[in-house]
Structures are given as C-alpha cells and as structure tokens.
N, C-alpha and C positions, 0 to 999 in steps of 0.2 A: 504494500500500500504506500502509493506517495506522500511526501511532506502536503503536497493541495489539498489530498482528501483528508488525512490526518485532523489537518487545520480545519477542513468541512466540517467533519463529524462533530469535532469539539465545541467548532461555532453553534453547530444546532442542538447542542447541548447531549449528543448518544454518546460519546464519552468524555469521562472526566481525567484532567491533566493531573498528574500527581507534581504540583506545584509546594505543599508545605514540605512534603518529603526528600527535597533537595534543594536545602537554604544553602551548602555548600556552593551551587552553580549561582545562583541568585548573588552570595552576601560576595564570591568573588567578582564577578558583572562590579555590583555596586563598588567594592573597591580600586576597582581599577579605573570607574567615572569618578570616584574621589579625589584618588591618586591626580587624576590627570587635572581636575576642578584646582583643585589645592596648587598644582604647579603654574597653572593660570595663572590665580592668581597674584601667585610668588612673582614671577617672572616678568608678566606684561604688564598687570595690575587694572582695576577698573577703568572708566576712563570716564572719568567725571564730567558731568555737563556744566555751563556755566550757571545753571541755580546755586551749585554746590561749592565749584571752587572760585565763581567769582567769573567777570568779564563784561566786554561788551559787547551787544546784539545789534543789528542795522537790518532794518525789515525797509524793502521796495518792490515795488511793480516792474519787470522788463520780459513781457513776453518772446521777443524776441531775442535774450541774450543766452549763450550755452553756461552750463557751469566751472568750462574751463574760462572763460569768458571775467565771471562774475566771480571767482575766485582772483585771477590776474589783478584784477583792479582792486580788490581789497590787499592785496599784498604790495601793488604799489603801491597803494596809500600809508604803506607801514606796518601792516597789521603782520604777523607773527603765524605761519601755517593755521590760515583761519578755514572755520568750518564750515560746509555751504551746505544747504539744505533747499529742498524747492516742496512748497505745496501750493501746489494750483498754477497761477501766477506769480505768486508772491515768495519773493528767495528772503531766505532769511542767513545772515550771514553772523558767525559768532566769532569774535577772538578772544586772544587775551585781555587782562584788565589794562586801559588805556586812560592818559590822561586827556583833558578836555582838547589839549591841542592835536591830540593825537589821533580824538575824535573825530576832529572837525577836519584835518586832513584826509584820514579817509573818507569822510560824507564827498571832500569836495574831488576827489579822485573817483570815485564812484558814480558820481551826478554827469564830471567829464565825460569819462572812459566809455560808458553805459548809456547816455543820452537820457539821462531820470533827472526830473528836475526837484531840484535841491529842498525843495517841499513837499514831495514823494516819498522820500527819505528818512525813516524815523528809527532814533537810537534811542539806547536802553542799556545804562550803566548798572550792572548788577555787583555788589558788596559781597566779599568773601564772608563778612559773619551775618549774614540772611543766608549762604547755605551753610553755614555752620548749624544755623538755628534752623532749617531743613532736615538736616542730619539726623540732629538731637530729637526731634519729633519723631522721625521715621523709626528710630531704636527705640522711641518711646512706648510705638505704635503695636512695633513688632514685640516685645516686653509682655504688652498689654494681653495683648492674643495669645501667648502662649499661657500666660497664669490665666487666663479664659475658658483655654482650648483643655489644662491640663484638669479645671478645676469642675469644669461639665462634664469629660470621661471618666472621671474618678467618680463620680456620682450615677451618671446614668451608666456606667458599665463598671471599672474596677482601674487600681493602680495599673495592672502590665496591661490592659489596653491603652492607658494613656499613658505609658511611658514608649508602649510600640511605635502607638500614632506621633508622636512629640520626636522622635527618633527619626522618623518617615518624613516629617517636614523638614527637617534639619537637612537630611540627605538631599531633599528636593533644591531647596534656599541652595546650598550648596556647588550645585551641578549647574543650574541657572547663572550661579554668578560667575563658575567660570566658563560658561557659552557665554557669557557678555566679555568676560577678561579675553578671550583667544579671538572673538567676531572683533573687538575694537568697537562696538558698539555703545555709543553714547549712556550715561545712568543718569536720567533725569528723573524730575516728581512723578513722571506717567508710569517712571519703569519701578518703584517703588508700588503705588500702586497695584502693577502687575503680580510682582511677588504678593501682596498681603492678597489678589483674587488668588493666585496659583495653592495659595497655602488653604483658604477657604475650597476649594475642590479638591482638593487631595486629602483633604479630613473629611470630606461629606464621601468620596470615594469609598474610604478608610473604615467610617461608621457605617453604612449601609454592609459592607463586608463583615463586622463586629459585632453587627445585630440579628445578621444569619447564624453566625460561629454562637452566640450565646444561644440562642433560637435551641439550634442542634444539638448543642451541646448540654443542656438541661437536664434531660432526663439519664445523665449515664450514671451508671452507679458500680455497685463491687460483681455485680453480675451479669453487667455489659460484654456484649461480645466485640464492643467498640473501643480503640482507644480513643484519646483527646485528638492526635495528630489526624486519623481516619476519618472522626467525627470534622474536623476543623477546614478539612480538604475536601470535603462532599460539601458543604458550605461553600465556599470558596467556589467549588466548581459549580453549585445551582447560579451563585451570583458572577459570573466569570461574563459571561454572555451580556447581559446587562450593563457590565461596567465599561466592556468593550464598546458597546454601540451608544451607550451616554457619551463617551470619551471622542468616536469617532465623531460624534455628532456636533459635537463643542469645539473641535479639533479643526475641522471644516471650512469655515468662517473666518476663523482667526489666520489660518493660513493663505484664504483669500485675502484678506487686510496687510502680511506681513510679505508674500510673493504678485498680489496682483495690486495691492495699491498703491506701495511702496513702488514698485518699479515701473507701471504702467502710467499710473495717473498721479503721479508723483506726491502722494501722503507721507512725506518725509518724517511728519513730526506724530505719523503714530506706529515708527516701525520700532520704535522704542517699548512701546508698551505692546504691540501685536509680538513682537519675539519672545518677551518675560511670559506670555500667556502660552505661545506655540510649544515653549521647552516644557514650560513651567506642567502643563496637563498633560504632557506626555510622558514625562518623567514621574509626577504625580500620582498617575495612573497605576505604573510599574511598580511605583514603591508602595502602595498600597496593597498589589497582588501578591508581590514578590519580595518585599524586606518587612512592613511592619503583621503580614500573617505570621512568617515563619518565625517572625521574631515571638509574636506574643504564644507560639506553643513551646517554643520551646522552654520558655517562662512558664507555662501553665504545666507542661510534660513536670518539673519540681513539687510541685502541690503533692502530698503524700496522698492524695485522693487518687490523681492520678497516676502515681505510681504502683497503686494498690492495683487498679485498671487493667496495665500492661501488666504484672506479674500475676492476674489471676488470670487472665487468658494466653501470659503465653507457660502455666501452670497444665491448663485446659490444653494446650496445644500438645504440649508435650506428653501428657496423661492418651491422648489420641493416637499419638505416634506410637507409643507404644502397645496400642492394643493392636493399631496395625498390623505392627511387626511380629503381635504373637497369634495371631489369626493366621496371619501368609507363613508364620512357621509351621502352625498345626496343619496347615491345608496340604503344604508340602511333604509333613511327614505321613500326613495320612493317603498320600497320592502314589508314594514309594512303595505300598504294601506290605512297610515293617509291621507296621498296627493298622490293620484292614478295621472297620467302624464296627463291622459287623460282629468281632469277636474277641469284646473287651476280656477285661480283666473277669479271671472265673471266681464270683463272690457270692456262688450260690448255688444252690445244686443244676446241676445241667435237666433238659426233660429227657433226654434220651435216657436218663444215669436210672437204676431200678429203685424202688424206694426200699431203705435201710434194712427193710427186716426180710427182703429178698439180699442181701449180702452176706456171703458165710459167715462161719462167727469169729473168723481170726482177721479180718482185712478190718482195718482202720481207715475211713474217708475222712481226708484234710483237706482242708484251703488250701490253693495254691494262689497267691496272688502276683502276679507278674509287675516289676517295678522299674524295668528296663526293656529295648527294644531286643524282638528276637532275632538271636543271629544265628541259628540253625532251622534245619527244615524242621515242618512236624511229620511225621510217622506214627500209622497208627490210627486207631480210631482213641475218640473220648475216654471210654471203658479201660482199653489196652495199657494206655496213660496211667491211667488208676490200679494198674494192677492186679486186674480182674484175671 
C-alpha cells in the first residue's frame, strides 16, 4: 500500500496513526526546528522594525516609480540602507533615526528624483523609547497569557495538561521567531500581534485534543484492558481528522494574504503579520498533535494509577502466553501417540477386567498409575498385564 492511500485511509478516519507511541520521532523533529530557531536567532538576530528601535518613515504617492527607483533616491538623500515597502500606490520608505536636517534632505531628494511634490511627502520621526515602551507591553502581554493560559488548564483539566500545553506554545513562539530571524523579515506591532493569535490557536488546537484524551480516558481502571498511552492515541486519532481540516482551512487564506498579496498586489505592510500566522498554525498544529500529546502521557504513564494499568494487563498478557504454550504442548504430545486420549492413566478397574470374586484367590489387583510417557510397546492384552 502507498504512502497516498496510507495518508487516505487515515484522513477518513479507517485507520489510526500511532502518533503518542513514538514521541522519540516527534521530540527529535522538534529538536532539531529548535536547534536550528535558536541559531537564528544567535547569528542573524530579529530585525526590528522602526516602532521598536527607533527611525524615520516618509510615506508618498509615485505610481509610476520602480523600487529600485524609490530606494536610489532615499539613499541619495542620505538615508542609510533604507527600507522600501509599497502598498497600493503609496511607498512607504523607513530608515535610520535622522536629524531634522537630514530629514528634510531626503524629502527634498525624493520630491526631485521622483517628481512628488514636496507636499505629497509626509514624515514620521519615530523615538527609540516609544519602542522600548512597545516592547515592554508586548512581554507584558505575553506574561499575561501564559498565567491565563496556565491558570484555566489547571482548573478545567489538570497540572501536566497545562504544563504540556505551556510547553507547546513555547516551542511554537520559538520556531516563528527564528522563520523571522533566517527570512530577515521585519518585527513590527502586527507581527506581535500574530504571535499572541498563533498562541491563541495552538491552545484551542491543544484543548479540543485534551478534552477527547480526558473524555477517553475516564473510565479506565485496574481492570482495563486499556492503557493511558492506547487510550490517549485513539483520542488523538478520533480528533486527528478534524484538527487537520480546521488547520487546512485557516491555513488557506493567510497564505493567500502572505504569497498572493504581498507579491501580486503589493500589501507590503501585512506580510508581517500574514507570515507570524502562516508558520505560527502550522507549526501550532504539529505541536499540539505531536509534542504537547506525547508529552502529557508520558506524565500521566507516572501516576501509580496508571502504572497499576500497564502491569495488570501486561500481568494478563503474560498469564495468556503461557497457557498458550501449555495447550500447543499438550496438543503436541498428544498428536505423537506417547499418550493417545483414549487411554489415560488406569485409576480404576478396566470393564473388560472380571469382577474380584471371579479372581483366584492368590492374584492381588493393584493400581498401576503411569506418571511418565511410555517408551516401550505394549504387548498383551489388559488381563495378561495383570497376570492372569
């Protein structure tokens, strides 16, 4: 059977992926998008927008100029590898932080260069501590959410579901920031933003997955033939289907906004926030199926409940096997015609044998009970045996 049908079956839900029973393949996946997030960030580093570290902005009208165009002329004017953006009509051009004179040089190199007149032209000096105080809100923001996020699943479910799910965002936040560190892609207030939606779906992911798993998980007990992992992964697999085509679905859109608007119809200033959402739910996705499930059994597999689980049935299991093997022995030996069925052990008088008081009076009848297999032939009739 091919990987297509494979993938088929499973989409239509006829069979189930054994996804909690190899967090191995999973948590290495995830390590090595860490690994690689983490050296982003090391290496290239975010690349902050001017809300954050400060600069100045020049917004104009020039339908007919290209963006090699409309960069030249900001760079004669002084400006420092300035950053050009276009939506619609309107370019918006950002550099470093400039003084007034330095301002009005480029307005007046731009207004030249471009044919925009000089009252088309509007700037926007923005203050390094407005994005400091940007900053501070956003960690504020994020802070908030997680003592929110950690102090609803402790309640409506249990500690290691919210320490799984708090885990799952973590890795998500993560991975997002280094696809922005390696893209070179601007971090502005939109793309903030993006993170605090991507975290808000990848918990609601998370939970609908947790409310199956408790669901299921309910009723097991010391005389389950279920463990937690089995029970956990049938779960998982009823909601597998569902979380795929929510994900595909949400997935869709955003990728239209961040491949067809960004470069067709030039929405420059929301490829910021369409990228934090495209990684952010697809990543989100994964780690909710594949890092914070397997995480939370194998946190629950510890509960002496569930350890009790696993050792009564694999108690059961073993108790089976070996009757197995003492069934396919006896069948075996009884197949060889050592010990034919018919002609057990003699624990009683035979009918052929005459009764007692037809027996002369010197022959003594015993028991004979056979207590191994026979390795000679017999000869003889019953009687003859008896010494008749």
């Amino acid at each position: 059977m091919g990987l297509r049908a494979v993938l088929s079956r499973i989409y239509r839900g006829e069979i189930s992926a054994d996804i909690v029973g190899k967090p191995k393949i999973w948590y290495s996946l995830s390590g090595a998008l860490l690994i690689l997030s983490i050296a982003g960030l090391l290496i290239q580093g975010l690349n902050f927008g001017v809300e954050f570290k400060g600069g100045s902005v020049f917004t104009f009208k020039s339908p007919s100029s290209s963006i090699e165009q409309v960069r030249g002329a900001a760079s004669d004017g002084g400006a420092h590898d300035p950053i050009v953006q276009k939506a619609g009509d309107d370019w918006r051009v950002t550099t470093q932080s400039l003084s007034s004179d330095q301002v009005t040089q480029v307005k007046a190199t731009i207004t030249k260069e471009l044919k925009v007149p000089a009252s088309k032209v509007s700037t926007q000096v923005v203050g390094a501590s407005w994005g400091g105080e940007i900053q501070k809100k956003a960690w504020q923001a994020l802070i908030v959410f997680m003592i929110l996020i950690i102090g609803y699943l402790s309640v409506a479910f249990e500690w290691r579901m919210a320490l799984a799910a708090v885990v799952a965002l973590v890795h998500d936040l993560v991975i997002t920031a280094g696809v922005y560190a390696w893209s070179g892609f601007e971090v502005t207030p939109a793309t903030l933003l993006g993170f605090l939606t991507i975290l808000g779906y990848s918990l609601y992911d998370a939970v609908v997955v947790f409310d199956m798993i408790k669901e299921v998980t309910k009723p097991l007990g010391p005389t389950s033939r279920t463990t937690y992992s089995e029970a956990a992964n049938q779960a998982l697999s009823s909601t597998l289907v569902r979380s795929l085509n929510t994900s595909l679905v949400a997935i869709l859109p955003v990728g239209a906004i961040l491949f067809i608007g960004t470069t067709l119809f030039g929405a420059g200033t929301l490829k910021d926030l369409s990228l934090a959402l495209f990684v952010g739910m697809i990543i989100g996705t994964y780690s909710s199926l594949c890092v914070a499930t397997p995480l939370l059994v194998q946190l629950k597999e510890r509960e002496p409940k569930y350890k009790q689980i696993r050792a009564n049935i694999a108690r059961r299991e073993q108790s089976a096997k070996r009757q197995a093997r003492s069934a396919k022995v006896k069948a075996a030996t009884g197949a060889s015609g050592d010990a034919p069925p018919d002609d057990g052990p003699d624990d009683g008088p035979d009918d052929d044998a005459p009764a007692s008081e037809e027996l002369p009076s010197g022959v003594t009848v015993r028991k004979v009970v056979q207590t191994g297999p026979r390795q000679q032939p017999r000869r003889g009739t019953r009687q003859q045996r008896r010494g008749k």
